[in-house]
Backbone bond lengths (Angstrom), bond angles and torsions (degrees), N, CA, C in turn:
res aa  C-N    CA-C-N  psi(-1)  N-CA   C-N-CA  omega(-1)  CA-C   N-CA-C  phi
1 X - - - 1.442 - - 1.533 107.98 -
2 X 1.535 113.06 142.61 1.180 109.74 175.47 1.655 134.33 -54.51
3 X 0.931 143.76 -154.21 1.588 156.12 123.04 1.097 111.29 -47.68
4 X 1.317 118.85 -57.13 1.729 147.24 -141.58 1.648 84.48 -86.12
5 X 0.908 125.28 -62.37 1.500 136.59 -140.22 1.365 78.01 -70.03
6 X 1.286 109.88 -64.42 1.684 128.16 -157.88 1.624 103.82 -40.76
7 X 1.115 103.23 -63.25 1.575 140.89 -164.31 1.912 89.71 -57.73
8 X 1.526 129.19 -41.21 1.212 128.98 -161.19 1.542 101.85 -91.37
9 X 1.303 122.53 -51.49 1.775 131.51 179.82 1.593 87.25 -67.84
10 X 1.302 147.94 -18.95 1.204 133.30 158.76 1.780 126.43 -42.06
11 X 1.318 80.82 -82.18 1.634 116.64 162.77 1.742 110.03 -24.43
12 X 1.055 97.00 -68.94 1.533 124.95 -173.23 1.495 95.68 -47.74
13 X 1.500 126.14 -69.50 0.855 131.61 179.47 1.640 123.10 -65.06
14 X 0.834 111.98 -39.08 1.921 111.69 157.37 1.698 111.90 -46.01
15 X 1.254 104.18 -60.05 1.230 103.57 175.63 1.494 131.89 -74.32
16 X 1.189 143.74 -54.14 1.258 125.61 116.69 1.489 122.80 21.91
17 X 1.329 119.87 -90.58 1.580 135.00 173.45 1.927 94.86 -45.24
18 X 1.120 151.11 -67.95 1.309 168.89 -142.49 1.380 85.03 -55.33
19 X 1.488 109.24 -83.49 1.441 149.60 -164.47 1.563 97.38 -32.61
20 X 1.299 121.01 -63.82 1.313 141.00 170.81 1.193 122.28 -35.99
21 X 1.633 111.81 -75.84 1.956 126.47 161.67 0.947 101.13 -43.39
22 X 1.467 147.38 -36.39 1.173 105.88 -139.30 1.771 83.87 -106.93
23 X 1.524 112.52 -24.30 1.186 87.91 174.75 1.851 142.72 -62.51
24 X 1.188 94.58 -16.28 1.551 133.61 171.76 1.486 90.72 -62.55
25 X 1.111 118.97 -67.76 1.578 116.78 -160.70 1.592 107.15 -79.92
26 X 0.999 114.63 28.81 1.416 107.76 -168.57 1.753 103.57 -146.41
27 X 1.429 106.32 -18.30 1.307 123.08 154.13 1.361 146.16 -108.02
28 X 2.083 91.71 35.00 1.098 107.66 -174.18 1.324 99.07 -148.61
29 X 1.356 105.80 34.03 1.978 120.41 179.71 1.674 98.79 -164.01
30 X 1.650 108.03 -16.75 1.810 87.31 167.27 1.538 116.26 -80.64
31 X 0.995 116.84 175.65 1.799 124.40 173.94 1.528 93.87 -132.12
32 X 1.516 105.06 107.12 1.398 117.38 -175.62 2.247 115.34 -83.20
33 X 0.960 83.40 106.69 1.698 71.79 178.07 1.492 121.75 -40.64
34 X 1.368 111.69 -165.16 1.737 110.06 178.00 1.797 96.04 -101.33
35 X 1.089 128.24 -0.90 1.486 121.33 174.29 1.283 112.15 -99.48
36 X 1.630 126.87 -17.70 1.452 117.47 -162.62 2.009 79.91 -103.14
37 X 1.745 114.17 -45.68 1.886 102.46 166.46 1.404 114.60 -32.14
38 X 0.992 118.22 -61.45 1.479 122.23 173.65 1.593 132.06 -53.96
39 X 1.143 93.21 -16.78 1.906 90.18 -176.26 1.804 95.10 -103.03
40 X 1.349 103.30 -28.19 1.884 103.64 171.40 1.706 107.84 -83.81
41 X 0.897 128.19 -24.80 1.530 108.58 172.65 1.809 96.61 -93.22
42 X 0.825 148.03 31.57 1.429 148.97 161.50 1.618 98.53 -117.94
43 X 1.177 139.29 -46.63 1.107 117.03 -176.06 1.468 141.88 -58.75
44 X 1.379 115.59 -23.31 1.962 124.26 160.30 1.700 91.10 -33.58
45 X 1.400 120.54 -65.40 1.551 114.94 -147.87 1.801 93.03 -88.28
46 X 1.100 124.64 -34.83 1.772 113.83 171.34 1.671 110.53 -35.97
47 X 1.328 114.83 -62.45 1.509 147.77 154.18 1.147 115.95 -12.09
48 X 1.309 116.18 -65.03 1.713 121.33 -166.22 1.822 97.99 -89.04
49 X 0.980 123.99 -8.20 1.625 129.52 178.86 1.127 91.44 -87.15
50 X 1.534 120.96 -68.49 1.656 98.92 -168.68 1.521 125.22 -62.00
51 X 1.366 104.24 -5.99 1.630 107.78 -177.03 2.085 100.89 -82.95
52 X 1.177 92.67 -27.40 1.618 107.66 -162.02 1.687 101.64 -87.42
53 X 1.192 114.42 -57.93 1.511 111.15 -160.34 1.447 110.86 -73.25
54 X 1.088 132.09 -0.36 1.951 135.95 160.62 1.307 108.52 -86.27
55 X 1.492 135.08 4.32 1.399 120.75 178.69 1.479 76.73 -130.98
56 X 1.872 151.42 -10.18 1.186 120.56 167.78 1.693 117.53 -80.32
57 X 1.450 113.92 -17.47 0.804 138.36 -174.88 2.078 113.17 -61.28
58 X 1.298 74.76 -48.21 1.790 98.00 -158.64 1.931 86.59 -94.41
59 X 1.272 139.73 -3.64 1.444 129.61 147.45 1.289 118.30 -95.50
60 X 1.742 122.61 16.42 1.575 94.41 159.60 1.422 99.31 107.71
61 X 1.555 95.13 160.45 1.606 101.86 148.27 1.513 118.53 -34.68
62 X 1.304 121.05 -76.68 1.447 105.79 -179.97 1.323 122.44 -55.70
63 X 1.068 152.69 -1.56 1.252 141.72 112.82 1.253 147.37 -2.19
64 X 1.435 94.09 -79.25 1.667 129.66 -177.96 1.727 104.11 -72.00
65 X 1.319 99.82 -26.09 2.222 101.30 -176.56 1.359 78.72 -104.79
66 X 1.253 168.47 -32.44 1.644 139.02 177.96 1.229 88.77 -65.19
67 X 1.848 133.25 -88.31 0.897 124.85 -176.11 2.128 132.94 -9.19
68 X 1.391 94.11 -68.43 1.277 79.88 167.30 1.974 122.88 -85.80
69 X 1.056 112.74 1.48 1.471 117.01 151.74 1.250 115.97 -49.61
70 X 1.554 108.02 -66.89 1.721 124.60 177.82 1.930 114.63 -27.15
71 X 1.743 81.32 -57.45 1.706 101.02 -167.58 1.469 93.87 -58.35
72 X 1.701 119.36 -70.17 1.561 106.36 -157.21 1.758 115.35 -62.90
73 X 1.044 112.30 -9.73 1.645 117.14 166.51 1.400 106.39 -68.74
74 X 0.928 137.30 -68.38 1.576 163.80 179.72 1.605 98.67 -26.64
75 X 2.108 111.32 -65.60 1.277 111.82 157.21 1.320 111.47 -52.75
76 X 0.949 142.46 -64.40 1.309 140.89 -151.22 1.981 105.40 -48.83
77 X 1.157 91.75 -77.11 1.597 120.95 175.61 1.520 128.60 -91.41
78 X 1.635 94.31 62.12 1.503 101.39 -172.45 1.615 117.36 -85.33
79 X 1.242 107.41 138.75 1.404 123.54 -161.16 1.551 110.28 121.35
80 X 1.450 111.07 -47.58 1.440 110.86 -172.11 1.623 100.94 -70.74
81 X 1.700 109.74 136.95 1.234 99.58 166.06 1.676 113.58 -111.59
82 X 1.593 102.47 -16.78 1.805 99.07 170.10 1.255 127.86 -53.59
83 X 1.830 100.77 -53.57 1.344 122.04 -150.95 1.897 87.29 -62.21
84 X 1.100 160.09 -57.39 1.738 160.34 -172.62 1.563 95.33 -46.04
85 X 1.320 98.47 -70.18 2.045 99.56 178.55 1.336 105.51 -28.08
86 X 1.416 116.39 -62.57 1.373 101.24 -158.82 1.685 117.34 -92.10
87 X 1.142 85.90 3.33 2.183 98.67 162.86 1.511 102.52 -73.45
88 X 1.062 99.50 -52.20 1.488 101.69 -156.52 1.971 103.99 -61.79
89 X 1.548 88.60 -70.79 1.689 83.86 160.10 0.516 141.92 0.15
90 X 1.914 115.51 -85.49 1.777 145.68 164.92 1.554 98.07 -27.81
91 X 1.565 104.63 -60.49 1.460 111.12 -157.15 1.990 106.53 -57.71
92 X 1.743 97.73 -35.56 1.794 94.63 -174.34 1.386 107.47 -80.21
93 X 1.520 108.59 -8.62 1.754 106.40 -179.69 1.357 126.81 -95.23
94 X 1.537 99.27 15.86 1.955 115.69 -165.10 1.188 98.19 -120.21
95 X 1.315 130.62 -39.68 1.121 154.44 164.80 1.712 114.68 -60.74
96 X 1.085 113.17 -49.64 1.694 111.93 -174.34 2.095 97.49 -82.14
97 X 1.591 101.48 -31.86 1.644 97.68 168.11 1.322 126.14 -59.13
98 X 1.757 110.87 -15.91 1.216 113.16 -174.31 1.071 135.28 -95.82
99 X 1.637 91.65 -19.58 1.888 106.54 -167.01 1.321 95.88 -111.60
């Protein structure tokens, strides 16, 4: 292995590690209001949409009707996180059987 290489997965990893502590240490001396609590316990699911809705998007109708399949299950039956997965699924695999 190089210097360079060495010297860079170093780096990387210092910083990385930094990034981390300090967020720890910095969320253990702020006093978070009830609007900034709220925008951090909402963000896990902000998160997984933006990871999700460019590949429901980019399959189509069957996509876009699992997708919103997923969601009205999700309302429906909140707590469950399988039972939507496998709506949504069902829903892109009835749909792609059809067309």
């Amino acid at each position: 292995m190089s210097k360079a290489a060495l010297a860079t997965i170093t780096g990387m990893a210092v910083v990385t590690y930094a990034t981390r502590a300090s967020g720890l240490w910095l969320g253990d001396r702020l006093k978070l209001g009830p609007r900034l609590d709220a925008l951090l316990v909402g963000l896990p699911g902000v998160i997984l949409v933006s990871l999700v809705a460019p590949a429901m998007v980019a399959a189509g109708l069957p996509g876009l009707a699992g997708g919103v399949g997923a969601v009205l299950t999700a309302l429906w039956r909140r707590g469950n996180i399988v039972l939507p997965m496998v709506v949504g699924v069902g829903i892109v695999g009835v749909l792609r059987m059809l067309t």
